[in-house]
N, C-alpha and C positions, 0 to 999 in steps of 0.2 A: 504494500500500500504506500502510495508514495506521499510525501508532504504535505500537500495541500487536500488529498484525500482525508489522510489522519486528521488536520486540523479542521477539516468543514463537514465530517461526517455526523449522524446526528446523534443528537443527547440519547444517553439510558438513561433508565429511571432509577437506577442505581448502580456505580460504576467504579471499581478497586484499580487502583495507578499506583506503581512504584516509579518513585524519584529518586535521578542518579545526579550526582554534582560530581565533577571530574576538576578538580584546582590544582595550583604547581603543587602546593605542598601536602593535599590531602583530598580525599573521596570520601563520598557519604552516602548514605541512602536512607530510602522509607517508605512505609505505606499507606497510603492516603485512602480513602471514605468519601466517594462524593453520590450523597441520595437528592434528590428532587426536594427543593424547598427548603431546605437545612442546611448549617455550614459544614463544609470539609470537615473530615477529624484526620488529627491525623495520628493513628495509631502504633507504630513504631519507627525508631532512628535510630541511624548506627552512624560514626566517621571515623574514620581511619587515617593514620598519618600514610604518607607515601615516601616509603624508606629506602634511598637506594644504595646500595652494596657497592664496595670499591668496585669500580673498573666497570658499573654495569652502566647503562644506557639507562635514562633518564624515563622513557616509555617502557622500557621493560618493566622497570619497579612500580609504574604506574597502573600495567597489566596486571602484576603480579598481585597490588594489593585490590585490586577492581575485582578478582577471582574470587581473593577472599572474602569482601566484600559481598557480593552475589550469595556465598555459600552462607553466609549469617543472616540474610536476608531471607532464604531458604528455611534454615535451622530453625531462628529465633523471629523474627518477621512475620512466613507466613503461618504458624499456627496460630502469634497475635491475632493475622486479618482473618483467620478461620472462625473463633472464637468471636467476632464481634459481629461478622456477616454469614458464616455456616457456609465459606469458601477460602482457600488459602489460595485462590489463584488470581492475578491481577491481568487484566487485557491489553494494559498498557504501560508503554517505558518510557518519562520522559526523562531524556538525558541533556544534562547541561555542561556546559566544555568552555573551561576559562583558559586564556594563553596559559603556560606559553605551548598547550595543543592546538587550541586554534588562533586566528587572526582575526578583527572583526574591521570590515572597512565602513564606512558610508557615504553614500552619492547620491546625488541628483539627478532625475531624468526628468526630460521638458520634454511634453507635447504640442506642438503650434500649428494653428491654421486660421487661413484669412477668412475662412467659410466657418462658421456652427458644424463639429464635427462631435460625436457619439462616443464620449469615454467607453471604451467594457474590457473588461477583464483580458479580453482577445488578445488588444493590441499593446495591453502593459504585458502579456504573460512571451509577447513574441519580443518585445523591447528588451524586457530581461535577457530573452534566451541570446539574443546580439550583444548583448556587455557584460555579461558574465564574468566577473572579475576573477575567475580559478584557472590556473596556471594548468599544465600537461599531471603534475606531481601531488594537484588538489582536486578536491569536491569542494562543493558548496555544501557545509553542514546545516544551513537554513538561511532560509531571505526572505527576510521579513519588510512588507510596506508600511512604514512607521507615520506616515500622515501624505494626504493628499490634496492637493491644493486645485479647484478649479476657478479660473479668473481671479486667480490674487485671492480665493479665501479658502481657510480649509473647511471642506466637509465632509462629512461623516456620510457612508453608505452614496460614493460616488455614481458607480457602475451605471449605465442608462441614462448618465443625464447630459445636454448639450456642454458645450465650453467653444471658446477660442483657445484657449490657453489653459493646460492642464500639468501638472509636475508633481513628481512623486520623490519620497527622503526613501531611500531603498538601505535596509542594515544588514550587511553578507558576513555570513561567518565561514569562513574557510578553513578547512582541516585537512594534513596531511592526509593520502588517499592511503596508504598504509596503517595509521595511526584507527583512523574511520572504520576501517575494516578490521580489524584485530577489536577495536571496542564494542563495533556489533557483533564478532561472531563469540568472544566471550557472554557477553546477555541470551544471545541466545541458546548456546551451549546449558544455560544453566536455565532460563524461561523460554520455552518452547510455545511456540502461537503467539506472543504478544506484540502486538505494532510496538516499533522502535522511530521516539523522534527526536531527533536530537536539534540543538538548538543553542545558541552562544550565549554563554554568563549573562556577557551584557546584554545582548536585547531583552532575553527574559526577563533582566530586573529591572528594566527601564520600562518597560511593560506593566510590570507587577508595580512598581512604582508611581506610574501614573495612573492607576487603580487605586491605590494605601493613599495617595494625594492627589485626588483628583485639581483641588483648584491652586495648588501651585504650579504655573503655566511655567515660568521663566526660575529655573534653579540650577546650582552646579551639582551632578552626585560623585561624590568620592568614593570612589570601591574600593577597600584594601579588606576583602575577605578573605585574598589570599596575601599574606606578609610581603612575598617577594615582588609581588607586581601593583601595580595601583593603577585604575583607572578612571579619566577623569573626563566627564562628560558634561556638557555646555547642553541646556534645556533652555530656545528660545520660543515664546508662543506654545508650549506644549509641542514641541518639534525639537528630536534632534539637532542638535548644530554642529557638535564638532566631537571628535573621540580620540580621546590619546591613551597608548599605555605603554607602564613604563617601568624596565625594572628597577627596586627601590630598598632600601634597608629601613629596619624601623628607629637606628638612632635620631633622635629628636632634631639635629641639626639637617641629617640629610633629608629627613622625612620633610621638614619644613620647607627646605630650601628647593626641592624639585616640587610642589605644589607651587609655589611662590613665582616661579619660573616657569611651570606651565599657564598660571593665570596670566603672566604677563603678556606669552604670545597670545592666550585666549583675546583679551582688552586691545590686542591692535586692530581688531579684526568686530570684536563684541563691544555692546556697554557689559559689565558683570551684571548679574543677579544679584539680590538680596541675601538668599538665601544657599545655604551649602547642605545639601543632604550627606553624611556621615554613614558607610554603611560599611561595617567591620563583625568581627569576632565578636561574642561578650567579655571573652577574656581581655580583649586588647580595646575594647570601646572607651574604657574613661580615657587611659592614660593616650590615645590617640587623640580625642576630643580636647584634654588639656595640650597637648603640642598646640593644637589649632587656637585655641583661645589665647595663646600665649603669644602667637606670631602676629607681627603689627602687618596686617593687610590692609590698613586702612589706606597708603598713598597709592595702591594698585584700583582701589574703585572711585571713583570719579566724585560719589557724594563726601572721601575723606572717612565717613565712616567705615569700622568694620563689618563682613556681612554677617547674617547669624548662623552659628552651625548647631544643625538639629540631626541629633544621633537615631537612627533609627532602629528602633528595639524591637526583641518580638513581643514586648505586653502591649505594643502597639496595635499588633493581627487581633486581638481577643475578639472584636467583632466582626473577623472576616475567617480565621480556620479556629477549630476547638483541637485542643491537642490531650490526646491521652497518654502522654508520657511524660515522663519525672523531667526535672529540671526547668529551666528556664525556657529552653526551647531553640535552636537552629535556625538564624535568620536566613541562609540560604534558602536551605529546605520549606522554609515558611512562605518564600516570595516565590519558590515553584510550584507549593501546591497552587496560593494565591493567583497565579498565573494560569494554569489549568483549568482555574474556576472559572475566572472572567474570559476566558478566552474567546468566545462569542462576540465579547460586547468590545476586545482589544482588537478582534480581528475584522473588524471592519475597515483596517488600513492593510491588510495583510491579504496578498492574493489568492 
């Protein structure tokens, strides 16, 4: 079943998902609950550090611990999802893929004409297939349409309607064709029948993100979910604007001084945002938050003030997934069930 089948096929009335998160330094997974008219649960989670052995290859120990992984999700997992639904089996896999496995680019495609010409699906889905951004040595691991604009406005549920002028923010995620292949044929080796969709960090939680906030239009989101890499994204109009990532240490100088530096080339190009969405570990969330509070950003925005950075927690989800499991809770994990959910009402920009 290919992509856009999996994503546009219809609701059940009750429907068990395992969530995979693939990050440089750690895998995770779980099993979500989603019935008609009630929120998600999500019933079990597991994460795993990704430990690699002298001399070995970086995707081997990434394989190695995604194995084990799978086999606990088996063991410990599905008799959880047996016991709360009177099925241990899930129909579906969604997997999520942060550098440094995959790349995520973003671009703009214009459609123009002198005449009233008929947006549909047709001729974004052949536009695509001409600028496919994956090299001889890639796939495209998902391409998502993040907002569509017809005559200078966006709107929602375009397809069928006239325009002169129509443009689409297109978000590709690319993954080595080796890497892609070895990650599906482990899920399946160990879940047999389940649609596999895979889909990049970021777009997913930019996604899940403008769901958890709907009416902050214009924000930065910081992503250091995974320690070594950070990525930093520019939210103008509720639109993609720019994506950078970058690998990064957490000492507090260099943590600060590469944000610092990528706002700056952000501001030649952008006004900044108000607002900095904060999206980390909970182990690593204050003392991340305190570097940012601490760093004088205020000569990089225009108003001289600082902007505000707002940490995003998982007691923040309590009215979008219910969680039956101990702790505090997995904000990855949280913003892919959360994604799953809404995926109808996000994919009205997505072909």
């Amino acid at each position: 079943m290919s992509f856009f089948q999996i994503l546009f096929r219809k609701k059940k009335l009750g429907e068990s998902v395992i969530l995979v998160d693939i990050g440089a330094e750690g895998i995770a997974g779980a099993y979500v609950r989603y019935e008609e008219n009630q929120l998600p649960t999500l019933l079990y989670a597991r994460r795993l550090p990704i430990e690699i052995r002298k001399d070995e290859a970086p995707e081997r120990a990434m394989q190695r611990a995604l194995d084990i992984l799978c086999a606990e999700l088996l063991r410990e997992g599905a008799p959880t999802l047996k016991r709360a639904t009177g099925s241990g089996t899930a129909t579906m896999i969604i997997v999520s893929i942060d550098a440094p496995w995959q790349e995520t680019k973003v671009r703009t495609e214009v459609f123009e004409s002198r005449e009233p010409f008929t947006f549909t699906k047709n001729i974004v889905i052949k536009r695509l297939g001409e600028t496919a951004p994956a090299s001889s040595g890639q796939i495209i691991a998902d391409e998502s349409i993040i907002s569509t604009m017809l005559n200078g406005y966006e709107t929602h549920s375009p397809y069928g309607k006239k325009a002169h002028r129509a443009s689409i923010v297109v978000l590709s995620s690319l993954i080595e064709r080796k890497i892609a292949n070895d990650i599906t044929s482990t899920l399946r080796k160990h879940f047999h029948g389940a649609n596999i969709l895979p889909i990049s960090g970021s777009s997913l939680r930019y996604q899940a993100m403008r769901k958890l906030f709907p009416h902050e239009s214009d924000a930065v989101i910081l992503d250091a979910t995974d320690e070594s890499i950070l990525t930093v994204a520019l939210i103008r109009k509720g639109i993609f604007s720019s994506l950078v990532q970058v690998t990064i240490s957490l000492d507090a100088d260099t943590w600060t001084n590469v944000i610092t530096n990528e706002f700056i080339e952000i501001a030649k190009n952008y006004q900044l945002p108000r607002t900095l969405f904060l999206l980390a570990r909970e182990p690593q969330m204050a003392a991340l938050k305190k570097m940012l509070d601490a760093t004088d950003f205020g000569s990089i925005w225009l108003s001289g003030n600082p902007p505000k950075v707002v940490p995003v927690l998982a007691s923040q989800m309590g009215s979008s997934i219910r969680q039956a499991t101990a702790g505090s809770g997995d904000i990855v994990l949280l913003l892919m069930a959360l994604f799953w959910k809404s995926r109808d009402e996000l994919s009205e920009k997505i072909v």
